[in-house]
N, C-alpha and C positions, 0 to 999 in steps of 0.2 A: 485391764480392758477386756471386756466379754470377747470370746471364740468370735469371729464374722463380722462384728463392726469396723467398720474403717475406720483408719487413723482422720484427724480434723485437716484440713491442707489449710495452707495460707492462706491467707485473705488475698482474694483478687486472683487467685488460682483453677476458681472454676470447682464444679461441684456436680458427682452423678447420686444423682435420684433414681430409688426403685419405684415402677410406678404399678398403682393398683390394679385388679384384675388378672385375668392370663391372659397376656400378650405375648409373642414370639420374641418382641425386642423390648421387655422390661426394664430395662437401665437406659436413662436421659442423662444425654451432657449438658451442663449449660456451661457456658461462660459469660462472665460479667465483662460487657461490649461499652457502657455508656453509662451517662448519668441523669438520671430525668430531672425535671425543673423543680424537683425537690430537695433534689439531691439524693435520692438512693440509688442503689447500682441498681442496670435495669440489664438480665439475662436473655442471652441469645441462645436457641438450641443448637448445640453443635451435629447430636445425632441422636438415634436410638441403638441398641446392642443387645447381642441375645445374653450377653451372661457381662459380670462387672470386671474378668481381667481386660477384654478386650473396649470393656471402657476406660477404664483406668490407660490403655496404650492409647485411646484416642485423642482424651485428654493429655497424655503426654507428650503426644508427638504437637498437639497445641501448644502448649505451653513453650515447647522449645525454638518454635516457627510460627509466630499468631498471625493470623489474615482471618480475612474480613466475612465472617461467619454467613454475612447476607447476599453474599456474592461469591459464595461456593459451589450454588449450579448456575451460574452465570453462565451460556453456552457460548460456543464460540463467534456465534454474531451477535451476540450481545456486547460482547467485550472487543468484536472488532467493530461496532458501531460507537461504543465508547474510543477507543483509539479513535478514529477517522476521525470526530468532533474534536478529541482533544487535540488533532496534529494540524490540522486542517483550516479546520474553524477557531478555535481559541489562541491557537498557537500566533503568536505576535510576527511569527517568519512569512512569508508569502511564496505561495508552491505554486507552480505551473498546474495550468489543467490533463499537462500530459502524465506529472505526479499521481495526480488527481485520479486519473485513468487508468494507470499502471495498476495503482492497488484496490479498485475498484473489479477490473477485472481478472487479478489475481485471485481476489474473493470468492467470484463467482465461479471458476474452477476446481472451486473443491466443495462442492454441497452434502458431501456426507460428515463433515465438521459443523456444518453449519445449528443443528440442534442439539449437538452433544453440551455436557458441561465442558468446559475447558480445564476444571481440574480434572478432569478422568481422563484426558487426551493423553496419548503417550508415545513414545518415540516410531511406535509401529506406524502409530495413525498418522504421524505426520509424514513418514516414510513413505508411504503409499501412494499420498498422492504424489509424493517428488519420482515414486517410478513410472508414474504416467507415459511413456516415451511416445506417446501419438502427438505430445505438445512439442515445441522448440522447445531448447535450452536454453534461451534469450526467457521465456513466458515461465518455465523451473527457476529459471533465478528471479523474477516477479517472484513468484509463490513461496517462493523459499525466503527471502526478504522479509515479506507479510508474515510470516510464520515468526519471526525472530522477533521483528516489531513489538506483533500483537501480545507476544509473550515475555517480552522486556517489559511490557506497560502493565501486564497482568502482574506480574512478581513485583515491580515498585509500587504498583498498589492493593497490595496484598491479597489479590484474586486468585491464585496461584502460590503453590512454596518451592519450585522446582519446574525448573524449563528445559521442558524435554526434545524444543524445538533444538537446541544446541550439538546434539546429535544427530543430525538429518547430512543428508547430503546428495548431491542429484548426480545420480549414476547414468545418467545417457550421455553420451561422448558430444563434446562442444560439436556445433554445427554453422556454428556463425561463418560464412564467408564474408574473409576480407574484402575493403572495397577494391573493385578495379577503376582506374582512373580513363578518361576517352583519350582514344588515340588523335593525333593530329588529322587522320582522316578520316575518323568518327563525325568530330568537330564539323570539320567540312562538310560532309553529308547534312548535319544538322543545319548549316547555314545556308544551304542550296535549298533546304526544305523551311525553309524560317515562316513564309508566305504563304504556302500552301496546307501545310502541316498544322493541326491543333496543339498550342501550348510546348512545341519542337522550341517557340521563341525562350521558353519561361526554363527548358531545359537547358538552355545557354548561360541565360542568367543565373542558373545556381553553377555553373560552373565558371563563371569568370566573377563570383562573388566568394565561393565557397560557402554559401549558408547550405546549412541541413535544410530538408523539407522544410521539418516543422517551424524551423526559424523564418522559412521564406512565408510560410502559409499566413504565418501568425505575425508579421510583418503591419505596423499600422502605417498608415498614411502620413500619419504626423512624422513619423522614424526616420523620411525618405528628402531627402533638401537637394533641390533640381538646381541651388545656387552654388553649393559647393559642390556638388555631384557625392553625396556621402549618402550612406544609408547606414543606422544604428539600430542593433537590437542584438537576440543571442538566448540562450537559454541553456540547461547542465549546470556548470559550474560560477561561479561568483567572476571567474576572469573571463568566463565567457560570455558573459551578460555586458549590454549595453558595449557590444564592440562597435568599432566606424571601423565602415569598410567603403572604400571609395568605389566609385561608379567607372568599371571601364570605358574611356571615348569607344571603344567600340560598341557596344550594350549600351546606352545611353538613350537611342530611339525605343527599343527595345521596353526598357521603362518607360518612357511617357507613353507607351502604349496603353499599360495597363495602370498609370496615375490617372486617380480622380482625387480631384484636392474634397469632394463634398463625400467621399467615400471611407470609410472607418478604416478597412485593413486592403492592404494592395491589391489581394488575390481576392475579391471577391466571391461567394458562391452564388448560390437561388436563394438564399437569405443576408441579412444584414450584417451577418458575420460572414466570417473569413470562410474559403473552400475548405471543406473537410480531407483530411490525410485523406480517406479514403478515396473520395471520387478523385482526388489529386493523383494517388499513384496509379488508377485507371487510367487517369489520360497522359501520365506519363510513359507507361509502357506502351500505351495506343503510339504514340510520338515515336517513340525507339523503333516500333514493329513498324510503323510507315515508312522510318527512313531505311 
């Protein structure tokens, strides 16, 4: 075999070409991706290279980890808009909008990922933004989650050969305070102030119900049976969904306050949906601050 020729590789192992003229990066990978409706193999460029050892490593490091030559500069919101469709939208499971929400605006906190390829991403880059420490650490484990997600669904479908998200980890000291639960003369206060105070009533009800906000907000009309004094609903986990929870004889007025049988969700806002978390916790601390 003459000096400089390459040896022949297997079939279906891919193949670099020196290509004519003087270019900087003369040597072309391809690899055989497909079969066209003829049936010949139909080649994908893997890259270009300034000299042929370090094509020969390119193509090796292929060969021994194949992914998906056409979604190699996939950038990061590409592949997290691929994710979100495929978990969301396709996925036969059915996610809350607060799901929905969580990694929507995990997303949105980190837009210097956002046009990168996701194969060049790496352990620094993902690091960076978990040192963020002007965010909670409730909002770093959103972010850090999304991170894992987007990069599990990239290596299973071979957008990626290595996730370097696996290495991350959020260095700001937990901040979450526990809940404090009301005192018996907390209570009191609130039930002196029941009448004159805005939504001090709906602070009682989540307390002699024990729903989360977002359970109460998202509460539909149809959930709530003024015959049994029950109310169903829930959201987290599989046993926490569709629980019945009875209706204190105390709190009892209290809901048909705010029942309307021709009304979609309990808590109403300025639209036909439900009160937004938001203006909700406004008027809850406005409640606590009056009493």
């Amino acid at each position: 075999m003459p000096r400089g020729k390459p040896m022949r590789r297997a079939n279906g192992t891919g193949t670099i070409v020196k290509m004519s003229g003087n270019r900087r990066k003369p040597f072309e990978v391809r690899v055989n991706t497909h079969i066209n409706e003829w049936g010949y193999p139909v080649y994908d460029v893997l890259g270009r290279f300034a000299d042929r050892l370090e094509a020969d490593a390119a193509l090796a490091d292929y060969n021994r980890s194949p992914f998906d030559v056409n979604k190699k500069n996939a950038t990061f919101e590409d592949v997290y808009k691929m994710w979100y469709d495929w978990k969301y939208n396709k996925s036969s499971r059915k996610y809350s909008d607060s799901a929905k929400y969580c990694s929507t605006g995990a997303f949105k906190k980190c837009p210097d990922l956002h046009h990168r390829p996701l194969a060049q991403l790496r352990t620094d880059d993902f690091q960076r933004i978990l040192d963020d420490h002007s965010l909670s650490h409730a909002y770093l484990e959103h972010i850090e989650n999304l991170f894992h997600s987007v990069c599990r669904y990239a290596l299973e479908y071979n957008i990626i050969t290595k996730d370097y998200s696996q290495f991350v980890s959020i260095t700001k000291e937990e901040d979450d305070k526990p809940g404090v639960p009301f005192t018996r003369k907390e209570i009191s206060t609130l039930w002196a102030h029941v009448d004159d105070i805005p939504y001090a009533d709906t602070v009682l009800i989540l307390i002699y119900t024990g729903w989360r906000i977002t359970e109460l907000l998202t509460m539909e009309t149809a959930s709530i049976d003024l015959t049994t004094w029950t109310m169903t609903g829930g959201i987290k986990s599989a046993a926490g969904k569709n629980r019945i929870v009875p209706i204190h004889t105390g709190i009892r007025d209290l809901i048909e306050r705010y029942y309307q049988a021709d009304s979609t969700f309990f808590l109403t806002g300025t639209t036909t949906r439900h009160m937004s978390e938001t203006a909700y916790r406004k008027a809850f601390a406005a409640a606590l601050a009056g009493c």
